[in-house]
PDB file of N, H, CA, C and O in Angstrom:
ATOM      1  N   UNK A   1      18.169  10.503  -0.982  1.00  0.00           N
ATOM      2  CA  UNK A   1      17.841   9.092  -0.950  1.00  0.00           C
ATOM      3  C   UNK A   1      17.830   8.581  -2.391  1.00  0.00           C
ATOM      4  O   UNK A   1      17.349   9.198  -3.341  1.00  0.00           O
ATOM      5  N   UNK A   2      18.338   7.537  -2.435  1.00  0.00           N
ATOM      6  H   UNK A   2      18.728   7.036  -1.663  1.00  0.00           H
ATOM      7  CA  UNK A   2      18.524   6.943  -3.752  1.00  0.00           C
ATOM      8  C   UNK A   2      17.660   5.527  -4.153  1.00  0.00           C
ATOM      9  O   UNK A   2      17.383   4.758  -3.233  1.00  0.00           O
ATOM     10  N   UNK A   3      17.341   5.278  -5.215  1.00  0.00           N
ATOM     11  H   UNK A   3      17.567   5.902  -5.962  1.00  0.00           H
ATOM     12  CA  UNK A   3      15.990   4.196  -5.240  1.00  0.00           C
ATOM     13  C   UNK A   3      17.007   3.007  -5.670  1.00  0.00           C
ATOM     14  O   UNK A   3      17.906   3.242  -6.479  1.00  0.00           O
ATOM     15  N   UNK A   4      16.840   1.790  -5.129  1.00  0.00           N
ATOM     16  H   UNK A   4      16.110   1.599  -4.473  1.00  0.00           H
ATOM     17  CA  UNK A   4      17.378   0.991  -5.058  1.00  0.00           C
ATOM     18  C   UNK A   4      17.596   0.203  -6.108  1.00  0.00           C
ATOM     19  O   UNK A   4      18.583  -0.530  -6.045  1.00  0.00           O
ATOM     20  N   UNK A   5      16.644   0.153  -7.454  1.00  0.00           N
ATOM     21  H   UNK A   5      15.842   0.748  -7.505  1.00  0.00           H
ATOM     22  CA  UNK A   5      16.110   0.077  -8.220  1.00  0.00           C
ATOM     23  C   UNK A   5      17.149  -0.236  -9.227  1.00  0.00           C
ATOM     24  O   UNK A   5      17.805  -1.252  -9.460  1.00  0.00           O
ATOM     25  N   UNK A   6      17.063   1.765 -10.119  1.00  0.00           N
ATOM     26  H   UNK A   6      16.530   2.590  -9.930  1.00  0.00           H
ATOM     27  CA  UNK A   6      17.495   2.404 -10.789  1.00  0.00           C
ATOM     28  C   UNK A   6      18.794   3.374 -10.039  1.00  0.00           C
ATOM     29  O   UNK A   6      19.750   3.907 -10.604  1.00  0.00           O
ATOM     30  N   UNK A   7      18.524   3.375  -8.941  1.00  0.00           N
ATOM     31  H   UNK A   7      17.748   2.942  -8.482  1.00  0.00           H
ATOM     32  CA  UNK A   7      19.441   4.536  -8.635  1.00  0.00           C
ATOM     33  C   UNK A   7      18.833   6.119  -8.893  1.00  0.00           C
ATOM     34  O   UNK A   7      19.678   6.803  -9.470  1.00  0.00           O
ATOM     35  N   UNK A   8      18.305   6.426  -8.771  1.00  0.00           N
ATOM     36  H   UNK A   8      17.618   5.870  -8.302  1.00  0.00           H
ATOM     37  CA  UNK A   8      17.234   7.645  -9.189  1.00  0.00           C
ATOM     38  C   UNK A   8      16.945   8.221  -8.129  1.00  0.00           C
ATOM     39  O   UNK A   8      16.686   7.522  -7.149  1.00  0.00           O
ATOM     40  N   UNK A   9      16.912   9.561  -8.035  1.00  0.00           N
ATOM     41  H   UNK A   9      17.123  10.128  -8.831  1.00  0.00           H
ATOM     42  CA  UNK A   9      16.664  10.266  -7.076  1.00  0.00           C
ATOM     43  C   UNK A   9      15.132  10.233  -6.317  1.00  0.00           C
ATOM     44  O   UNK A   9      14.232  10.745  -6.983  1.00  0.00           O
ATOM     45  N   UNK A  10      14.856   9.823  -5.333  1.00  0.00           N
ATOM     46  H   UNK A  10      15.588   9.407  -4.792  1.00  0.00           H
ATOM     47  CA  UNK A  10      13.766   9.667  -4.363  1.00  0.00           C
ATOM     48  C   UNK A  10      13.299  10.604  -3.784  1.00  0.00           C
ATOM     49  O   UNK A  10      14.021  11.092  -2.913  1.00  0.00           O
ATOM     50  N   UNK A  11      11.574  11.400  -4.077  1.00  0.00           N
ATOM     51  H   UNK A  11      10.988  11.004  -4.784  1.00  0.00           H
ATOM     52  CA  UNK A  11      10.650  12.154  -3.738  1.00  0.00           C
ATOM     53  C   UNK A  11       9.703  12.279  -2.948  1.00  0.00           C
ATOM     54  O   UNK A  11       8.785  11.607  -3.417  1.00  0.00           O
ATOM     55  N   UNK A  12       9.210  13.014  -1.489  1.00  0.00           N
ATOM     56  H   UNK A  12       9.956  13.560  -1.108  1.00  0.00           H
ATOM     57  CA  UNK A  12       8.173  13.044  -1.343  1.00  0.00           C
ATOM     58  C   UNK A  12       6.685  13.081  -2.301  1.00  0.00           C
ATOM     59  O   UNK A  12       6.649  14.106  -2.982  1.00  0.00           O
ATOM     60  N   UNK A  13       5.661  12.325  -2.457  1.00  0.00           N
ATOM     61  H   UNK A  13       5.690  11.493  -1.903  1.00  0.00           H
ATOM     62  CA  UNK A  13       4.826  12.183  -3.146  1.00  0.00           C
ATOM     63  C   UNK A  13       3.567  11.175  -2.776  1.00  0.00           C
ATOM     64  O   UNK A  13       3.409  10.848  -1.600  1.00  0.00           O
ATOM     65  N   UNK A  14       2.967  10.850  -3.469  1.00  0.00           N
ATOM     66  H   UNK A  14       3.096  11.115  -4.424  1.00  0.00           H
ATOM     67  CA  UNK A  14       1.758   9.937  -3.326  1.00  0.00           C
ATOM     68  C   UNK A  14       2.031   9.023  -4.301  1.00  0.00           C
ATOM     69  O   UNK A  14       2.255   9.293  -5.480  1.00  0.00           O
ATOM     70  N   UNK A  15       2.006   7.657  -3.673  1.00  0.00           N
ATOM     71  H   UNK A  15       1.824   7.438  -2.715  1.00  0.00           H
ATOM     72  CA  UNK A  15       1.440   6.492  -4.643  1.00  0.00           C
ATOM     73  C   UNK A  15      -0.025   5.579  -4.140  1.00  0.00           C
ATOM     74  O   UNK A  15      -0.645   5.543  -3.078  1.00  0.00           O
ATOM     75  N   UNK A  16      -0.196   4.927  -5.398  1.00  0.00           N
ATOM     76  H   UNK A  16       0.308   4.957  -6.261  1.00  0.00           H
ATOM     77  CA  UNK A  16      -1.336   4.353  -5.134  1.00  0.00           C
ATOM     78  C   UNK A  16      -0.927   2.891  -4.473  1.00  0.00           C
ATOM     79  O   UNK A  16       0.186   2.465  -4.782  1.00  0.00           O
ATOM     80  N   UNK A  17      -1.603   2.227  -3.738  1.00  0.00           N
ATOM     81  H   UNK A  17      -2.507   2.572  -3.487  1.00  0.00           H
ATOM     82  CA  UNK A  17      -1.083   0.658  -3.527  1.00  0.00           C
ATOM     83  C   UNK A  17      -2.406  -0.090  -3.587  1.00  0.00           C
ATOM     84  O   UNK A  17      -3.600   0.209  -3.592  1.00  0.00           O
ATOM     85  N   UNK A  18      -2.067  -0.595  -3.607  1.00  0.00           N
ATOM     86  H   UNK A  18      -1.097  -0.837  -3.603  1.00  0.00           H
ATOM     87  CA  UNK A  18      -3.523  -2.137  -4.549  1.00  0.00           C
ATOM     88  C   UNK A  18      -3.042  -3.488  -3.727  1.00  0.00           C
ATOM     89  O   UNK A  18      -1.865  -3.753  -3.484  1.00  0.00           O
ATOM     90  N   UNK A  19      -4.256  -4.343  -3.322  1.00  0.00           N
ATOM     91  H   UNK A  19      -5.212  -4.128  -3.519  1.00  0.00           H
ATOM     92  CA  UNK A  19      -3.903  -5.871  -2.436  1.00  0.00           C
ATOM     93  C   UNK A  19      -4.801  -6.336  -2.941  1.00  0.00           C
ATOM     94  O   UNK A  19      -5.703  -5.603  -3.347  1.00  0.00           O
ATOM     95  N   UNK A  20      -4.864  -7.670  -3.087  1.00  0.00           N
ATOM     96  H   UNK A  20      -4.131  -8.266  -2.757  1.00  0.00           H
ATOM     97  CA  UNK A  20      -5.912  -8.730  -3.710  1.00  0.00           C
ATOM     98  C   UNK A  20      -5.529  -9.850  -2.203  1.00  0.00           C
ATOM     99  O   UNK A  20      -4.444 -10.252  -1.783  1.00  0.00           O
ATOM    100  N   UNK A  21      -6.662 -10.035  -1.801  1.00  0.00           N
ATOM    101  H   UNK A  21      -7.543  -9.708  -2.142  1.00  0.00           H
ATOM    102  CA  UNK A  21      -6.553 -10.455  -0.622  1.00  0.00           C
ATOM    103  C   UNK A  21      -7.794 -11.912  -0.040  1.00  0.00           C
ATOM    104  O   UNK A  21      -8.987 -11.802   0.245  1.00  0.00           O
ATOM    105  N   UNK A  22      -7.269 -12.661  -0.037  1.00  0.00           N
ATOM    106  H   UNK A  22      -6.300 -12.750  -0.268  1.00  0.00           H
ATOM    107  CA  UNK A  22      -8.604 -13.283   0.819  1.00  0.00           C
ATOM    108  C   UNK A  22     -10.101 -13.070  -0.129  1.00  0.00           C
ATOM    109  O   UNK A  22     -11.194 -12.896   0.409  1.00  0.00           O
ATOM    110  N   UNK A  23      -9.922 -13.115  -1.374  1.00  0.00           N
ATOM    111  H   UNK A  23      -9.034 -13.257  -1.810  1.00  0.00           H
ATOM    112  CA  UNK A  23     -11.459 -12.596  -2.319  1.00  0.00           C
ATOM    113  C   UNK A  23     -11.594 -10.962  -1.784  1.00  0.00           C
ATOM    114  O   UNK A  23     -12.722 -10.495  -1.942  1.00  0.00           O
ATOM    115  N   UNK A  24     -10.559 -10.026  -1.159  1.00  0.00           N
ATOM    116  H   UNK A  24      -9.642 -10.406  -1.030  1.00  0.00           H
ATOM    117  CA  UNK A  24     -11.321  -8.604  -1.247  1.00  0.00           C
ATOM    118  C   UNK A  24     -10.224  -8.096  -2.210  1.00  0.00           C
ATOM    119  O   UNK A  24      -9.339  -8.886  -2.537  1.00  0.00           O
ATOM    120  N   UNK A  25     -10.222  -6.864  -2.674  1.00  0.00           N
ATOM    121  H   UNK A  25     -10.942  -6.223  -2.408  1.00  0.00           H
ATOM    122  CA  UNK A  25      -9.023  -6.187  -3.742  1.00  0.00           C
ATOM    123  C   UNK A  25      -9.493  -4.569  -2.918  1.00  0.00           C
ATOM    124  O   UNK A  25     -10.546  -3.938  -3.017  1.00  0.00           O
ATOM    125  N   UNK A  26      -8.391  -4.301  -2.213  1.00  0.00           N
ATOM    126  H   UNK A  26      -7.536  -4.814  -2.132  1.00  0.00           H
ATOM    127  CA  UNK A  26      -8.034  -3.122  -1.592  1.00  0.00           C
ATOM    128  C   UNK A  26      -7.499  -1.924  -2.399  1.00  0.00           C
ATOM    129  O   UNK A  26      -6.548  -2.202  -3.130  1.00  0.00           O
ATOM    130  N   UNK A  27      -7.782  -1.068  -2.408  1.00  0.00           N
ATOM    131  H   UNK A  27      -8.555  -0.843  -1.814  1.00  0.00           H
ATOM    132  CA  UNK A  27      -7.166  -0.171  -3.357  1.00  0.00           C
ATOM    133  C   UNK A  27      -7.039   1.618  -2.650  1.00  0.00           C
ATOM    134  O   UNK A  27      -7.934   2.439  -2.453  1.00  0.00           O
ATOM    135  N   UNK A  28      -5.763   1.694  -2.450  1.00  0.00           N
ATOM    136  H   UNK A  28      -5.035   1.027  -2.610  1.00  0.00           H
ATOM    137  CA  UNK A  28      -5.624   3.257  -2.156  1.00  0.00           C
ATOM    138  C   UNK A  28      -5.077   4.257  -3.192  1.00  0.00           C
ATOM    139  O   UNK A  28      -4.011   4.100  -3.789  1.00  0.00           O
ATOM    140  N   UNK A  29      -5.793   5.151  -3.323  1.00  0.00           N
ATOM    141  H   UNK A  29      -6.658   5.279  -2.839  1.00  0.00           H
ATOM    142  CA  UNK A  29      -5.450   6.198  -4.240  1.00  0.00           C
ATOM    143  C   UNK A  29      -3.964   6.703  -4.447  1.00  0.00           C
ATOM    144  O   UNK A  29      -3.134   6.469  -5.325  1.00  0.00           O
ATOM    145  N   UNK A  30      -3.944   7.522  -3.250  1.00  0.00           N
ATOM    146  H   UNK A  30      -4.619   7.712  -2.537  1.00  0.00           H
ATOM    147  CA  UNK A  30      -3.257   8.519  -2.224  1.00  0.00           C
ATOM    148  C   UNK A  30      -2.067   7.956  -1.290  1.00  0.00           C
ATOM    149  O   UNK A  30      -1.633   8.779  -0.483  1.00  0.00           O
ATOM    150  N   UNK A  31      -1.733   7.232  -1.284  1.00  0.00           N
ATOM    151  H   UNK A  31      -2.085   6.563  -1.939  1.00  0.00           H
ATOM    152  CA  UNK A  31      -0.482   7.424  -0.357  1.00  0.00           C
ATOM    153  C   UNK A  31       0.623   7.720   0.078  1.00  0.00           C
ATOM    154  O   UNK A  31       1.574   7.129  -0.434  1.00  0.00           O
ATOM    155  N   UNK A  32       0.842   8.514   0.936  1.00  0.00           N
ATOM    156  H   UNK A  32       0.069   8.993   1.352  1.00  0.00           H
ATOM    157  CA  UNK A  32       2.425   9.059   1.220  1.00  0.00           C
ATOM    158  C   UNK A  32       3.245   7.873   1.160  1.00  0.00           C
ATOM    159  O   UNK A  32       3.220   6.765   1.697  1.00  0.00           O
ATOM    160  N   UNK A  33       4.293   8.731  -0.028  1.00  0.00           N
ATOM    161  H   UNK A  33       4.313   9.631  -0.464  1.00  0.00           H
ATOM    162  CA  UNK A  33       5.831   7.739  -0.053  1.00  0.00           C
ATOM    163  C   UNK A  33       6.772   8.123  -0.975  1.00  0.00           C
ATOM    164  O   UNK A  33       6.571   8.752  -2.014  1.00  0.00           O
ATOM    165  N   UNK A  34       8.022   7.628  -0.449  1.00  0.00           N
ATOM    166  H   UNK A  34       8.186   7.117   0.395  1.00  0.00           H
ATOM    167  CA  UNK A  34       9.378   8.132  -1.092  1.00  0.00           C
ATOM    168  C   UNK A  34       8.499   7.633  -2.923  1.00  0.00           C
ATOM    169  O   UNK A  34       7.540   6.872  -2.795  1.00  0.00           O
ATOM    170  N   UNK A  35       8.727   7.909  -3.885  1.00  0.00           N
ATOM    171  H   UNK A  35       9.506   8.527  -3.989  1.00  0.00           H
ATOM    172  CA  UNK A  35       8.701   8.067  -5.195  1.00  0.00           C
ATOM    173  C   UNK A  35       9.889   8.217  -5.803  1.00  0.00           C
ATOM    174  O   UNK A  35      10.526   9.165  -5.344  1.00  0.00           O
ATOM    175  N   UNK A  36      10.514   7.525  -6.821  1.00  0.00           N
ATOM    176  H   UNK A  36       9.997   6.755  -7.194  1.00  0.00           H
ATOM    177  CA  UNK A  36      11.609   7.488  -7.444  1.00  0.00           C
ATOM    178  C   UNK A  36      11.236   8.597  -8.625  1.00  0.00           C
ATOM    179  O   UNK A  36      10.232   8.343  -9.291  1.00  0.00           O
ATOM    180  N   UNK A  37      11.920   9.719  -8.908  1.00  0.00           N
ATOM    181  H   UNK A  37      12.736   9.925  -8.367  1.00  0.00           H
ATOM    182  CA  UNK A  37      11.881  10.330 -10.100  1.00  0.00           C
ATOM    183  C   UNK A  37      11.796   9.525 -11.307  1.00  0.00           C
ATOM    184  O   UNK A  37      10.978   9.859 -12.164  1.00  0.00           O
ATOM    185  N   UNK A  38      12.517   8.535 -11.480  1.00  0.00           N
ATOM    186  H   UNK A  38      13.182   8.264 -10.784  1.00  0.00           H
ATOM    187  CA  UNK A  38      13.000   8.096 -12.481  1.00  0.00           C
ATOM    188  C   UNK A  38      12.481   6.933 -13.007  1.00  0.00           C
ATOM    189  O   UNK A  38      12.328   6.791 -14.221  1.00  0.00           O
ATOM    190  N   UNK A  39      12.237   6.206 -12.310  1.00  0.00           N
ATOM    191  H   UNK A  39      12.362   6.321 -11.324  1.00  0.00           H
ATOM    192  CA  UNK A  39      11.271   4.717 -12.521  1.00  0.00           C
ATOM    193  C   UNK A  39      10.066   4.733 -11.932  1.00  0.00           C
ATOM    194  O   UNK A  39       9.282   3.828 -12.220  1.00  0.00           O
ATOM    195  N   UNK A  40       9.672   5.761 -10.992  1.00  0.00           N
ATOM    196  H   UNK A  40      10.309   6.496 -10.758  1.00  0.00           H
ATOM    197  CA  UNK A  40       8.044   5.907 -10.255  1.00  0.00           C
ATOM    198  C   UNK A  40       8.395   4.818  -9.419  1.00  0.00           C
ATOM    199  O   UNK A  40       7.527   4.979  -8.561  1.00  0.00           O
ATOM    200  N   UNK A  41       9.185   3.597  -8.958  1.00  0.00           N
ATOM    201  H   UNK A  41       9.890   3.467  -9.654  1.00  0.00           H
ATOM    202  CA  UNK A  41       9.042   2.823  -7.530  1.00  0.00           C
ATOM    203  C   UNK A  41       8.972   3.958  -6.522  1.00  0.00           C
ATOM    204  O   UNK A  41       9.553   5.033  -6.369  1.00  0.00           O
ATOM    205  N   UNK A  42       7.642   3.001  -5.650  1.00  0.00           N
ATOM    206  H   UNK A  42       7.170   2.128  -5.774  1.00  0.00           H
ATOM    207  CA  UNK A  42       7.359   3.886  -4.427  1.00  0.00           C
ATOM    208  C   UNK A  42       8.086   3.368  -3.390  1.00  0.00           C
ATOM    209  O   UNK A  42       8.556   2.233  -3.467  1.00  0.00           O
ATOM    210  N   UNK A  43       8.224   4.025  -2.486  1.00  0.00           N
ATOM    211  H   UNK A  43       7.841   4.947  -2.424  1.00  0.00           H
ATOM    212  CA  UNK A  43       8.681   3.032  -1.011  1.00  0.00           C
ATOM    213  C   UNK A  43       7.947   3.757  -0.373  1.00  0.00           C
ATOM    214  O   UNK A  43       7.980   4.913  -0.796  1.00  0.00           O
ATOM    215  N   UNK A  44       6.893   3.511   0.971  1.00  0.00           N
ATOM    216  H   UNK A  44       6.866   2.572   1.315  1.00  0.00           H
ATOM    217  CA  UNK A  44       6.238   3.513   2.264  1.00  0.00           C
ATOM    218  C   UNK A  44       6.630   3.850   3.250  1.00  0.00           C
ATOM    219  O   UNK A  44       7.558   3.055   3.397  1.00  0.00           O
ATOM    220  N   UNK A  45       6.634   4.603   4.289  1.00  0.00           N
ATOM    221  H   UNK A  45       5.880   5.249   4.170  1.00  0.00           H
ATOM    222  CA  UNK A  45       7.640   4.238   5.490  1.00  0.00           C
ATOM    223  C   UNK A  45       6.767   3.721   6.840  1.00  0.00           C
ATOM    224  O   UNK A  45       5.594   4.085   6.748  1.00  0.00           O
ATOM    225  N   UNK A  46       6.852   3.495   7.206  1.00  0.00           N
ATOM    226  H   UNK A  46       7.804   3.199   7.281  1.00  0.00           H
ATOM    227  CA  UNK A  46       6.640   2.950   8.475  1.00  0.00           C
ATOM    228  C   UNK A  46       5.426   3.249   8.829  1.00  0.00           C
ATOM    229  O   UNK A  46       4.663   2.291   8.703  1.00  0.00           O
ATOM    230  N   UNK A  47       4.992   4.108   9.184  1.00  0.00           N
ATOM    231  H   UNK A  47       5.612   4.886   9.287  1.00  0.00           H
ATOM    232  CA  UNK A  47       3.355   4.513   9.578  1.00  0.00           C
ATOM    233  C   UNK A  47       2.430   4.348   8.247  1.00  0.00           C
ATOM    234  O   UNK A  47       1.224   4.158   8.408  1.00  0.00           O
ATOM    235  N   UNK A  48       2.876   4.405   7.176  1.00  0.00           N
ATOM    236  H   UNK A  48       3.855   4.559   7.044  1.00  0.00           H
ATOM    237  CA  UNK A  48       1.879   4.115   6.257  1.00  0.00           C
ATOM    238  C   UNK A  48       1.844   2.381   6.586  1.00  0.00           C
ATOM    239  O   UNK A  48       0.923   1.762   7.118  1.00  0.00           O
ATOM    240  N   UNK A  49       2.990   1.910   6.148  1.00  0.00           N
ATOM    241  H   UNK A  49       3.738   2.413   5.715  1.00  0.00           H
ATOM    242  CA  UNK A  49       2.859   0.306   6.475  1.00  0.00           C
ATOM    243  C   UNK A  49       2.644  -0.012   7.535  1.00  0.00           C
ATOM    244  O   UNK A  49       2.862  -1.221   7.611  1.00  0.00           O
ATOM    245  N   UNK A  50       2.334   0.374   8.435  1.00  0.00           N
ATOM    246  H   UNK A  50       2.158   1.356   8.373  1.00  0.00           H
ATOM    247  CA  UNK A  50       1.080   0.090   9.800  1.00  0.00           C
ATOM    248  C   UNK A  50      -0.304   0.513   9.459  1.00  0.00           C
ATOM    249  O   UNK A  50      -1.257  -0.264   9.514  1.00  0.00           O
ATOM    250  N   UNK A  51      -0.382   1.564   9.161  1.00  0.00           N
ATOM    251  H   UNK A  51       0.393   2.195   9.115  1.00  0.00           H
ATOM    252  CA  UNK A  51      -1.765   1.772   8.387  1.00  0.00           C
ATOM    253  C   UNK A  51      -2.618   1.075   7.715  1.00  0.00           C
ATOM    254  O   UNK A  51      -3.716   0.632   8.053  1.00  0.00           O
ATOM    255  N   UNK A  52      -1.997   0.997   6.651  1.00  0.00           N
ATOM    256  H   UNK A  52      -1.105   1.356   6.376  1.00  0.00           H
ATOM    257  CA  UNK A  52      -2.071  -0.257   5.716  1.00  0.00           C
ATOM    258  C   UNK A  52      -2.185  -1.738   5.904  1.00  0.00           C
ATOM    259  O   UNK A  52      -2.643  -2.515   5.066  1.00  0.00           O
ATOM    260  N   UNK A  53      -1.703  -2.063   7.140  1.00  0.00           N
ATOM    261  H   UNK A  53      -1.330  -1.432   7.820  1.00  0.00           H
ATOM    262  CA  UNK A  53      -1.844  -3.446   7.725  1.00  0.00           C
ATOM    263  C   UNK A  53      -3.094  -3.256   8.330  1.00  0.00           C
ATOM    264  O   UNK A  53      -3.959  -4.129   8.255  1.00  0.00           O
ATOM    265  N   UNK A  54      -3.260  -2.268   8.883  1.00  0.00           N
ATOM    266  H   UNK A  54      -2.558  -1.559   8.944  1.00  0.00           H
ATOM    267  CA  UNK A  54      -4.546  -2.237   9.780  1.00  0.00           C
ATOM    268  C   UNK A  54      -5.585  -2.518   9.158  1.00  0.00           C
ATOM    269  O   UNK A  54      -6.467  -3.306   9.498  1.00  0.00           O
ATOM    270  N   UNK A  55      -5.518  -1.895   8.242  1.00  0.00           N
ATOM    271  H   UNK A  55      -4.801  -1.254   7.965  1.00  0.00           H
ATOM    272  CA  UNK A  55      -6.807  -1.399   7.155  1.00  0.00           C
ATOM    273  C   UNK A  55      -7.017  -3.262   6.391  1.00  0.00           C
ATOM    274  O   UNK A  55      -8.069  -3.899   6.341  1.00  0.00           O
ATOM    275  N   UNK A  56      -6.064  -3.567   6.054  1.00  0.00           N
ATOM    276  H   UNK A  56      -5.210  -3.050   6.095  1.00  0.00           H
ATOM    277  CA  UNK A  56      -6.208  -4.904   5.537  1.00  0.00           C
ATOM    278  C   UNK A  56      -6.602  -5.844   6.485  1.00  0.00           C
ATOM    279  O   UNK A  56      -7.231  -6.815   6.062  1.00  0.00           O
ATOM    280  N   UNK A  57      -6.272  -5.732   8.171  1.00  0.00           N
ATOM    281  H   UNK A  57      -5.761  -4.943   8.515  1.00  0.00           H
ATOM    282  CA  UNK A  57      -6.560  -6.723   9.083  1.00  0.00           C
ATOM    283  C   UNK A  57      -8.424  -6.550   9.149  1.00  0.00           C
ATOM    284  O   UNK A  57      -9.183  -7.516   9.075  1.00  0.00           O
ATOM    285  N   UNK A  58      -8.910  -4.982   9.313  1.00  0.00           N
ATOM    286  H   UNK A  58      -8.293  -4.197   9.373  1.00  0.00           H
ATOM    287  CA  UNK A  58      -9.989  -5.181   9.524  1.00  0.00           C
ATOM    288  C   UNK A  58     -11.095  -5.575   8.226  1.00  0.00           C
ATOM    289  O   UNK A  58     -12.116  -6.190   8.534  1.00  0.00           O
ATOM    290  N   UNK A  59     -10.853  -5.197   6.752  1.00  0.00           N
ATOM    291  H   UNK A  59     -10.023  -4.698   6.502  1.00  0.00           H
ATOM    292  CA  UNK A  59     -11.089  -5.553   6.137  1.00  0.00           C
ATOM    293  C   UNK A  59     -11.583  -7.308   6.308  1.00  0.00           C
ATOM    294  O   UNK A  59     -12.687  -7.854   6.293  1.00  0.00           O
ATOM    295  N   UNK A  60     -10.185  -7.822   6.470  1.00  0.00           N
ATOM    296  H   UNK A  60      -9.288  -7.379   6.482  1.00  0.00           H
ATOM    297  CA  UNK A  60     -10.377  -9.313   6.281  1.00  0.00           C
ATOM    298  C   UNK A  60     -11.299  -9.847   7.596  1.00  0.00           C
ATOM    299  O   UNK A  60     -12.087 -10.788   7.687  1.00  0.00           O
ATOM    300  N   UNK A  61     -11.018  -9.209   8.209  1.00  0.00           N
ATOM    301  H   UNK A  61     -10.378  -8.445   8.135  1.00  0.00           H
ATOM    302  CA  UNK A  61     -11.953  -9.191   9.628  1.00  0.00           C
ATOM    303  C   UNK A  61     -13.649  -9.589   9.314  1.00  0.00           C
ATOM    304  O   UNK A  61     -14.414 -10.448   9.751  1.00  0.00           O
ATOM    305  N   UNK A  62     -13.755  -8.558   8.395  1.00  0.00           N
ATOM    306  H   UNK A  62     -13.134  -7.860   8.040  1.00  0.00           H
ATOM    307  CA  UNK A  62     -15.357  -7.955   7.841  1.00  0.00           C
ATOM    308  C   UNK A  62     -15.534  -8.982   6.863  1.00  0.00           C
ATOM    309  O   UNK A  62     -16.475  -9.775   6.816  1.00  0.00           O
ATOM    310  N   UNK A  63     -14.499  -8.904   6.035  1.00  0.00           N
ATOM    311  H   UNK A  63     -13.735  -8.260   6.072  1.00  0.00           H
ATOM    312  CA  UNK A  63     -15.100 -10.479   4.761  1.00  0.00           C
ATOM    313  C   UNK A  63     -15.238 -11.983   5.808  1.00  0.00           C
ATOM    314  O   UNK A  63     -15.892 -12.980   5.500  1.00  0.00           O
ATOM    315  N   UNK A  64     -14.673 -11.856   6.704  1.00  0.00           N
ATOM    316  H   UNK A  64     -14.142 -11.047   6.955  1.00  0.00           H
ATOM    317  CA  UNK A  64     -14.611 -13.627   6.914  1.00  0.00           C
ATOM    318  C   UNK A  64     -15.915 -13.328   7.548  1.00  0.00           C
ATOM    319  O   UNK A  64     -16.650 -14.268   7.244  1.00  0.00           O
ATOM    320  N   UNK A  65     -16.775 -12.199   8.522  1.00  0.00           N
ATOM    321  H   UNK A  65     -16.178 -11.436   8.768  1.00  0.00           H
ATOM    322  CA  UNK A  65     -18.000 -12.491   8.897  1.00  0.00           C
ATOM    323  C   UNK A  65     -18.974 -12.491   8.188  1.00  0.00           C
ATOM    324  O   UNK A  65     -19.995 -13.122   8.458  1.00  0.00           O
ATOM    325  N   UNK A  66     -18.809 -11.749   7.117  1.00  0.00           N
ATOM    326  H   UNK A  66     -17.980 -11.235   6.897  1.00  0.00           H
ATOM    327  CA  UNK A  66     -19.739 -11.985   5.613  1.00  0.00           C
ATOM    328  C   UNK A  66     -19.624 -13.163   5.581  1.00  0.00           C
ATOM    329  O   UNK A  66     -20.556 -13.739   6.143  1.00  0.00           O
ATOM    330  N   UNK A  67     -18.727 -13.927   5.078  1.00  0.00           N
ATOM    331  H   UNK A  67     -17.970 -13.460   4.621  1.00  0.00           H
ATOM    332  CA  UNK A  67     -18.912 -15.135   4.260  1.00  0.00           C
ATOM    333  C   UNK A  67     -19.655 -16.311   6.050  1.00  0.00           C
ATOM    334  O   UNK A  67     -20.627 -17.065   6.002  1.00  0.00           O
ATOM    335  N   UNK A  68     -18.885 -16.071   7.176  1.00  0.00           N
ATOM    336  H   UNK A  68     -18.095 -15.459   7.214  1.00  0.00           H
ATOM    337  CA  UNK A  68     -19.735 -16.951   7.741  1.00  0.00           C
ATOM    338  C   UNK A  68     -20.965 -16.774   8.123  1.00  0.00           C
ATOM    339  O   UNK A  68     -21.366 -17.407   9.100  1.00  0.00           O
ATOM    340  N   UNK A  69     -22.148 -15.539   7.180  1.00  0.00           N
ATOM    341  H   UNK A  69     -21.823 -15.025   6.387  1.00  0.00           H
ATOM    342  CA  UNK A  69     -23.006 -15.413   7.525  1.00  0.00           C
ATOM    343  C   UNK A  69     -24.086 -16.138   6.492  1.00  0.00           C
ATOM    344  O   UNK A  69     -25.291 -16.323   6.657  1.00  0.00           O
ATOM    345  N   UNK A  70     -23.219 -16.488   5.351  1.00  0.00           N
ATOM    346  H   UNK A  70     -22.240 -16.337   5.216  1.00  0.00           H
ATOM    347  CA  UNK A  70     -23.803 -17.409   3.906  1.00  0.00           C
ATOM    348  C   UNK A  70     -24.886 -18.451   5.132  1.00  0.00           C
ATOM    349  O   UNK A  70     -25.604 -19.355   4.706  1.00  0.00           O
TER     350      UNK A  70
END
């Protein structure tokens, strides 16, 4: 697999991904994803980016009942 990028050869590995969202800032360490040798772009595949949606839906879920509890 080739990174779309640079052209660089693409790795199983972990990246981190970060969201600033709605006033919350999400932050994962750890995540499985293609990794470019060469430039570090990550790409995700599919079950992480469902994951990841999830995790952000309930998040925002949890801040909007915080704030309508002001």
């Amino acid at each position: 697999m080739k990174c779309v990028h640079c052209q660089g050869e693409m790795k199983r590995a972990t990246a981190p991904f970060h969201i600033d969202r709605k006033g919350c800032h999400l932050m994962l360490e750890d995540v499985p994803a293609w990794v470019c040798e060469q430039c570090g772009e990550a790409y995700f595949e599919e079950r992480e980016v469902d994951a990841i949606q999830d995790l952000i839906k309930s998040v925002e879920s949890k801040a909007g009942a915080l704030a309508a509890a002001k």
